[in-house]
C-alpha positions as CSV (number, residue, x, y, z in Angstrom):
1,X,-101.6,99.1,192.8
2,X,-104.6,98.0,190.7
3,X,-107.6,99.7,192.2
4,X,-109.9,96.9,191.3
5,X,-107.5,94.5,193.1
6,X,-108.3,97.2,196.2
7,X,-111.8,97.0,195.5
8,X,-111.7,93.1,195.9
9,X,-110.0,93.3,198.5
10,X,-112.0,95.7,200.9
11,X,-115.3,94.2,199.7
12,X,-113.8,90.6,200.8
13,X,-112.5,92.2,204.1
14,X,-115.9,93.1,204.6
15,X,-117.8,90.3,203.7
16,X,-115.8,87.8,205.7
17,X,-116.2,90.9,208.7
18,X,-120.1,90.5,208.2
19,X,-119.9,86.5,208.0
20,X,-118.1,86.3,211.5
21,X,-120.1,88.7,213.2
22,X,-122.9,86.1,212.9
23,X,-121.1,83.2,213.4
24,X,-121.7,81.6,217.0
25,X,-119.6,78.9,219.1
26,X,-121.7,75.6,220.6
27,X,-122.9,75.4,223.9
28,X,-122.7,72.4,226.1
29,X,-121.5,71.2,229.3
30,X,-119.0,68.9,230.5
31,X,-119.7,65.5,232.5
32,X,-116.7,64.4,234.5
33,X,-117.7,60.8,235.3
34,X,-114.3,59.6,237.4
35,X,-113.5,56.6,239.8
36,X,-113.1,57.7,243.4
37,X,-110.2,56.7,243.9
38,X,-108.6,59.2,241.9
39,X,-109.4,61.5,244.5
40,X,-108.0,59.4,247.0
41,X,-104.9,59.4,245.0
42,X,-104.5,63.1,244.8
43,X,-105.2,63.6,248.8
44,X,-101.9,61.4,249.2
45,X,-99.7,63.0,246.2
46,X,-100.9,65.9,248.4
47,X,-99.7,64.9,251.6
48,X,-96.6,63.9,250.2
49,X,-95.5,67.1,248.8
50,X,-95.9,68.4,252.1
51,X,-93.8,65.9,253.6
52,X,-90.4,66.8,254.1
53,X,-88.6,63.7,255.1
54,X,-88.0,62.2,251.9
55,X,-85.4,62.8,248.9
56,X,-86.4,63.6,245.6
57,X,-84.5,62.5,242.4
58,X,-84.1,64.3,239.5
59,X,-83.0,63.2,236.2
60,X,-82.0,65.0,233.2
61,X,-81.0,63.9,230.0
62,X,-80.3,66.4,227.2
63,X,-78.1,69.2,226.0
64,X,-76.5,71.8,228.5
């Protein structure tokens, strides 16, 4: 191999090494804002699931 084409390429390994190391993700928070009555919702799919006197039907449609 070429030893400047080594050269390069360490000293660009490096440099983008450096760059990263001072390179720093946003901060923020996250505000859920949601009806109520989404939580009502998930209380019964809730109960449900624990419910055992019902069938459940399960469809498939593809390749075996």
């Amino acid at each position: 191999m070429n030893i400047l084409y080594v050269k390069s390429n360490f000293c660009l390994t490096i440099l983008i090494f450096i760059i990263s190391c001072n390179l720093h993700a946003q901060e923020g928070t996250v505000v859920i804002n949601q009806d109520k009555e989404i939580e009502d919702l998930l209380q019964i799919k809730k109960s449900m699931e624990t419910s055992l006197d019902r069938y459940k039907i399960q469809i498939y449609s593809g390749l075996s």
